[in-house]
N, C-alpha and C positions, 0 to 999 in steps of 0.2 A: 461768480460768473453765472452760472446759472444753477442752482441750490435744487438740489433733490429731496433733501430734509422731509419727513414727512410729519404733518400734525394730524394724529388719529381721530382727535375729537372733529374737529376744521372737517376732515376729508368724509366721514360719515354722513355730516348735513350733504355737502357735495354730490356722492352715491346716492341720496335720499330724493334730491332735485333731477338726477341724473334716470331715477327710475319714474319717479312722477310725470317727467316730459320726454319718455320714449327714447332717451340719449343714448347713443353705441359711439364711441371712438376709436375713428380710426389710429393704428401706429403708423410713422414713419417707411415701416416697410411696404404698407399696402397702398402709400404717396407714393410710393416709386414703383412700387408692382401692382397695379391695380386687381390685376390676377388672382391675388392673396386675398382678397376680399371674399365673405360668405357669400354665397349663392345666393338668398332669401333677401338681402342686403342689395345686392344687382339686379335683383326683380323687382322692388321697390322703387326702385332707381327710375325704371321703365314708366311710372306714373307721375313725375316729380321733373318739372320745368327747371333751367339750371340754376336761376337765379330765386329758385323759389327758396321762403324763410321756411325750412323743413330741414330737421336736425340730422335726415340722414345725404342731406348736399354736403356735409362734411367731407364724406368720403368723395366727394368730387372735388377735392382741396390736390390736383394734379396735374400733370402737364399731360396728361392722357384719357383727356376726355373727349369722347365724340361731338365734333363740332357742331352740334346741333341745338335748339333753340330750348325742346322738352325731351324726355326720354331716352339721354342717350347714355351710351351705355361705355366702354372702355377699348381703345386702341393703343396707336404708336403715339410717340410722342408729337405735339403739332407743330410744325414750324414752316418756313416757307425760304428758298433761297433765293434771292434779288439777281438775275440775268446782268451782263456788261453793256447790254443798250440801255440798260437804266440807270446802274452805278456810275456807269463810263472806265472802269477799272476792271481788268483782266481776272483777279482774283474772285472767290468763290465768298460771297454773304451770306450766312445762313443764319437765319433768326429764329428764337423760339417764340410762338406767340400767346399774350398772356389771354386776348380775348376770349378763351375758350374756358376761362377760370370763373365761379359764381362772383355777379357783382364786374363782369369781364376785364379781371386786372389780377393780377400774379399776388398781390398783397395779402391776399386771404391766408397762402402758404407763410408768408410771414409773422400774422396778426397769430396762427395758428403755434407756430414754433415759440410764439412769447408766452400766448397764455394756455393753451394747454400741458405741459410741465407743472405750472403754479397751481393748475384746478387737481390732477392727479396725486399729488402730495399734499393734499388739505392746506395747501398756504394763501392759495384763492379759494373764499367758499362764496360760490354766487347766490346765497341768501341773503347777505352777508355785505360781498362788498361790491363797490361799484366799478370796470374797469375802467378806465383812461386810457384813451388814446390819442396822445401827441402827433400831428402829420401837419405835411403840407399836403397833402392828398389822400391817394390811394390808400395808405397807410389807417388810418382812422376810418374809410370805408368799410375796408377788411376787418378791421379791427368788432365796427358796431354789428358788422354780419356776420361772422366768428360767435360775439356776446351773445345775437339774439339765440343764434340755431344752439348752444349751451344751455341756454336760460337764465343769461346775465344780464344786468342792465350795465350801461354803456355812457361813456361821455368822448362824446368826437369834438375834438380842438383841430380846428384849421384856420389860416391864415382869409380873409376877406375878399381878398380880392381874388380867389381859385374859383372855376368855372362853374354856373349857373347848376349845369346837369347835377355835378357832387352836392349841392346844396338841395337840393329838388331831393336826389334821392335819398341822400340821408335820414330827412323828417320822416319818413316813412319806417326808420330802421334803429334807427341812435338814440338812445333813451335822452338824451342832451347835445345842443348843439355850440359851442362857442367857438365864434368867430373873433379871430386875434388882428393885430392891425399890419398891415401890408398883403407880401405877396410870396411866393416862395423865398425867396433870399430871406427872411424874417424870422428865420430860427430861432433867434433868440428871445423874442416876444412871445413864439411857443413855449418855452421855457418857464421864461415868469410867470406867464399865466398857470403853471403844473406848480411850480413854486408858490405862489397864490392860492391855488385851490388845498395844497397841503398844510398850510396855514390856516384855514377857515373851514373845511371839511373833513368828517369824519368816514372810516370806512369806506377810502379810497383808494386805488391798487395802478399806480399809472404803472404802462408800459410803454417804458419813450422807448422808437423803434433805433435810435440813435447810439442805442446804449442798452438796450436786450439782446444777451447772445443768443436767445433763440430766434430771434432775425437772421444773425449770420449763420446758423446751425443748419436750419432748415435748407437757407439758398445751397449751402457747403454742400448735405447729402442728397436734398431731392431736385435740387434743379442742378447740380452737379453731376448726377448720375443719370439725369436727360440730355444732359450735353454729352456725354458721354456715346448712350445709346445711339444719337445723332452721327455723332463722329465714326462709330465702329459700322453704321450704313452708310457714309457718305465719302470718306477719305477713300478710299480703293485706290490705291497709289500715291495721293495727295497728300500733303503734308499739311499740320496743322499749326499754323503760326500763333496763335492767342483769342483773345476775349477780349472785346472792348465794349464796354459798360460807364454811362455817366454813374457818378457812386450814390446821390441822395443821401440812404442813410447808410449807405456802403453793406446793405445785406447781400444784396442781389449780388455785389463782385465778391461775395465768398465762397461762390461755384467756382471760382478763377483758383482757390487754395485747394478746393478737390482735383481738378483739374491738371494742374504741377505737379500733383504729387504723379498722377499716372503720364504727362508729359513734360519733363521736365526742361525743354526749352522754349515752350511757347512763353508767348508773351502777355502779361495785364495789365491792359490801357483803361486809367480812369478819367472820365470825360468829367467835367463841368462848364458851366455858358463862361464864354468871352465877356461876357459883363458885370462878373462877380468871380473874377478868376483868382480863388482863395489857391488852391493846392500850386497855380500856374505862376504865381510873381505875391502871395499871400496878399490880394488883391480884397476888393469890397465891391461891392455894388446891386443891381438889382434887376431881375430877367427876369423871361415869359415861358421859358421851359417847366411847364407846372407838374410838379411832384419832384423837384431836386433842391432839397433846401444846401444850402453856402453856407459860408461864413464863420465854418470853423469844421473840424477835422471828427467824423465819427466815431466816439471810443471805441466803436467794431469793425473798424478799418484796420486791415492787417495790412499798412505800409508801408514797412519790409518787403511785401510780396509784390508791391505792385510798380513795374517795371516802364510804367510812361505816365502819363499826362495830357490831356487832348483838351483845348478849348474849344468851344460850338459857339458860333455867331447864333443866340437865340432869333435876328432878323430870317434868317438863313431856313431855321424851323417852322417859321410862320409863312414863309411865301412857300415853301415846297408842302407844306402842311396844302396849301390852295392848291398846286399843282398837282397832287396826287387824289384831287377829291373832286374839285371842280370840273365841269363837262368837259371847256375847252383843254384844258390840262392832260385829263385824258385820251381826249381825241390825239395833242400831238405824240405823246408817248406811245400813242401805238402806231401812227404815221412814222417816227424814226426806229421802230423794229422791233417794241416794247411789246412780247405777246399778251395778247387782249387777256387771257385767264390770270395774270399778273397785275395788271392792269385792275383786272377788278377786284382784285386782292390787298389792292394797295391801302384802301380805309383800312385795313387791320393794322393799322400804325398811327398810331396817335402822338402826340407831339415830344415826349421824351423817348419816345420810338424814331422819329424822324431824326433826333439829338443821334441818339447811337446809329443810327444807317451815317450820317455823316462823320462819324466817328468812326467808322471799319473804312470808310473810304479814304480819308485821310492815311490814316494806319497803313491800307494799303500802300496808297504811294508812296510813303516816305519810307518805307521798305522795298518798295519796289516791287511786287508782288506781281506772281503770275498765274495762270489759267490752275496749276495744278497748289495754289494755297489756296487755304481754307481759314477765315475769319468771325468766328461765333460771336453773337451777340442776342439780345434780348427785344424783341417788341413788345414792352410790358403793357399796353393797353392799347386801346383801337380808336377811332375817330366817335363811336358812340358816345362818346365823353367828351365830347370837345364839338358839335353843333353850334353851340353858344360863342362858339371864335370863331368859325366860318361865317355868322352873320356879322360879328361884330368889325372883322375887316371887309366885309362888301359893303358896310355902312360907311366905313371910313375911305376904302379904296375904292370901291366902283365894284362893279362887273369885273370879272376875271377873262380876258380875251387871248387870243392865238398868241399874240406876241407878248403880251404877259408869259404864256407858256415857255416860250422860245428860251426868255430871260432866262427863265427860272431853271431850265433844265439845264443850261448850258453854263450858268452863270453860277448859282448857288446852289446845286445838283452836282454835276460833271464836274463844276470848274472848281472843287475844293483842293486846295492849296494845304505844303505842308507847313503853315504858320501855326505859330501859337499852340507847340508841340513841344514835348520835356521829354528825353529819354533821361529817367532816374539813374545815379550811380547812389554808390552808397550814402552820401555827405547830402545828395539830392534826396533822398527819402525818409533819412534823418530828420532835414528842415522840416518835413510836411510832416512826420509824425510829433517831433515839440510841437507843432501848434496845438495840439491835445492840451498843453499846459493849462492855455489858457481857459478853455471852455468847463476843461472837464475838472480840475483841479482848482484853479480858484474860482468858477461861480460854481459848478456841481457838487462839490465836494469828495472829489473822488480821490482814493490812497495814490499815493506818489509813488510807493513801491511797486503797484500794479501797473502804472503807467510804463515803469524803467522794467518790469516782466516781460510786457507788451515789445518792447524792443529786444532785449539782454535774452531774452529766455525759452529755448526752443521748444520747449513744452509745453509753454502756455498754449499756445493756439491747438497744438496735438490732445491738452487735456479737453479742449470744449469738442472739437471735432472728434474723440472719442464718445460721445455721450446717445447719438441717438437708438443704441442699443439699451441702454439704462432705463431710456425713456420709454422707450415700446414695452419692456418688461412691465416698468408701470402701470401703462397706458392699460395693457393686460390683464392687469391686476384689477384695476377700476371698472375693465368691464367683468370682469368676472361676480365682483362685489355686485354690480348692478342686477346683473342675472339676464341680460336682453337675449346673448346669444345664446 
């Protein structure tokens, strides 16, 4: 699951790279308490742009960073609650937001929980090997800005048809860039091509994010224990009903297993598009929701845990994606009661962010929900990344006018419906965990016994979600070896 093993010779060269380029790593505890950070470490910080390639934006791998462009420094955690003149639902949205992450997208804390583990125990030595990162998105961004601020080189695998912006700023970052054929739903063409590369390449180290548990580790403790934070300021009599989350590569819904354990009635809703609704009717097909790949079930999906099923009309995300950005769009949203300082907040939602605002809104109603529930979810990335779709449907659709707005707030905004919803019982979350069979078991090669753990076995998931104590010891260890601090 994730191997702590350590190779002393491996890990030496590592330590060796690690003092050469000024390297300090942060643990686990200082992602969640930025606090814990050295002093001299947070001074540095003050000269260092957020997105800058500079090894000490590591420790900005957090949900508590100051929202600011350079220099900033450590706060609460960020996120933003969605008002009922915007939702049109009585219940309370409250989203984390990833924009404020280097590279502005949550992935970095992912790309971080896969490979740093493997660099600490000399199993990655980055003289040595190359990583791989598998994604339809964000995934492989993090992933190549992770390698660089390490001093690894890098290989980002995405699918072709994902947006201009990711392309653009990769070359700048990714020691290699392969582009695979189609479009998010394409999973499986990521695949062959890591299959392929393993075949023909030597001193390669992929970490498909689909199937690293330190994807799911990470979301489990550090963005787990920011929802947490969130909740113990925000509930003040209110009741917390669940997490609703589209799954991608199902790391991000492993905050929803820390979560249960401290609430153990709320609810976890995993979204995917209505047009490749694999978990919804074990469906096929191919959407524009970019960074949620389909078409088969994540080996790091804890399926047992997860208590619904939400389909998103991808049409649904592309026109309110217009209405939340576009002038006239916001002109009407704040004409029907939408306050303007929200209003202008709204770019911080980017299109698998818009997926999950329509997914808490569903949830809402078909619960019924009222003023005093509370509905967590994620806005993993912000409209910065997605320019190149805003032009591309005013080239296709026109101009964006009032009653374009009207439509859209009323119609596929407000007017979400509770279709194409699954509340799981047990026999319902059974099916969706066998489909594992196929992906991971006959093309991946993965143990069958593992698979039937994965179900049958309540420790499994308790042994990984034990570890990030393990790992900061390491992590510990390696900077000590270094001598930085």
């Amino acid at each position: 699951m994730i191997d702590l093993s350590i190779d002393e010779i491996e890990l030496k060269e590592a330590v060796e790279r690690a003092q050469e380029k000024n390297i300090i790593i942060p643990t686990f505890a200082q992602q969640r308490n930025p606090n814990l950070i050295e002093k001299h470490i947070v001074e540095e910080l003050a000269q260092i742009g957020l997105w800058d390639i500079h090894p000490r934006n590591l420790f900005r791998i957090t949900w508590k960073n100051e929202p600011i462009i350079k220099g900033g420094r450590f706060g609460d955690v960020n996120y933003i609650e969605l008002p009922p003149e915007l939702t049109g639902v009585e219940a309370r949205i409250i989203g984390l937001i990833g924009k404020y992450f280097p590279t502005g997208a949550h992935k970095v804390g992912a790309t971080f929980g896969c490979l740093v583990p493997r660099l600490v125990t000399g199993q990655f030595n980055p003289i040595v090997h190359k990583a791989v990162w598998p994604s339809t998105g964000n995934y492989c961004r993090g992933g190549a800005y992770d390698s660089t601020l390490l001093a690894c080189e890098s290989i980002a695998i995405l699918p072709e048809e994902m947006s201009l912006e990711r392309f653009e700023w990769l070359s700048s970052v990714a020691g290699e860039i392969i582009k695979t054929p189609g479009s998010e739903s394409n999973v499986k063409e990521i695949f062959d091509k890591v299959w392929e590369l393993r075949r023909t390449r030597e001193n390669i180290f992929v970490f498909n994010q689909f199937e690293e548990f330190g994807n799911y580790l990470w979301h489990y403790d550090i963005t787990g224990h920011a929802m947490e934070e969130v909740l113990e300021r925000e509930l003040k009599g209110c009741k917390f009903k669940g997490i609703v989350l589209t799954t991608g590569s199902a790391g991000t819904i492993g905050c929803g297993d820390y979560l249960k354990n401290k609430y153990p009635s709320m609810k976890i809703a995993a979204g995917e598009a209505l047009q490749c609704p694999t978990m919804l009717v074990n469906g096929y097909g191919a959407h524009g929701i970019e960074g949620i790949g389909d078409k088969h079930i994540p080996w790091i999906h804890n399926v047992k845990n997860t208590d619904m099923v939400i389909a998103i009309d991808d049409n649904d995300t592309k026109r309110i994606m217009r209405l939340f950005n576009e002038k006239e769009g916001q002109l009407y949203l704040e004409e029907i009661g939408v306050p303007k300082h929200i209003v202008e907040k709204l770019p911080l939602l980017g299109i698998s962010s818009i997926a999950n605002l329509l997914m808490a809104i569903k949830f809402a109603k078909y619960y019924e929900l009222t003023s005093t529930d509370v509905i967590l979810t994620v806005f993993t990335d912000s409209m910065e990344l997605y320019q190149s779709r805003l032009k591309e449907m005013h080239a296709e659709f026109g101009s964006y006018k009032r009653d374009d707005a009207i439509r859209d707030s009323n119609t596929n905004l407000q007017g979400q419906k509770i279709d194409n919803m699954l509340e799981l019982d047990y026999y319902g979350k059974k099916r969706i965990h066998n489909l594992k069979y196929f992906t991971w078991i006959e093309q991946q090669g993965k143990d069958l016994d593992e698979l039937n753990k994965q179900w049958y076995d309540p420790n499994y998931w308790k042994s990984i979600q034990s570890l990030s104590q393990p790992i900061d010891e390491l992590i510990d260890d390696f900077n000590k070896k270094v001598g930085l601090i």
